[in-house]
C-alpha positions, 0 to 999 in steps of 0.5 A: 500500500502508499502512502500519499504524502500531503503535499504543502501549497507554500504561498509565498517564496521570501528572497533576502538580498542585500538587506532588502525582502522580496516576496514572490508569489508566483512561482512553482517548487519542482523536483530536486530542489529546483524552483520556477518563478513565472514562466522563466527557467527552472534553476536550483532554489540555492541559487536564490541565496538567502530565502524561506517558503512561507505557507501564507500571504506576509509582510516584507517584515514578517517575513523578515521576522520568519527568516530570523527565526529560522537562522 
């Protein structure tokens, strides 16, 4: 028998650059540790830098708050 996994729907994906936040709702998680934003290409989500998945609609500042909480 499998076991289905449930799969998380995160919202938003949080990008920390140089002291600024941005918040990017359009994007697909895929296979392998990849991500696509819009319609560009898939890269590896490391690439991105410092980022968190968040599972709801945030600030730039709860956001950040996330971030520091998972450092």
């Amino acid at each position: 028998m499998k076991i289905k996994k449930k799969k998380t729907q995160y919202k938003v994906l949080a990008v920390f650059r140089n002291g600024n936040v941005l918040l990017i709702k359009d994007f697909k998680l895929l296979p392998n540790r990849y991500v696509q934003i819009g319609s560009n290409e898939p890269f590896p989500i490391e690439d991105c830098g410092n980022w968190i998945l968040l599972k709801e609609d945030v600030t730039e500042e709860e956001a950040f708050q996330a971030f520091l909480k998972e450092i």
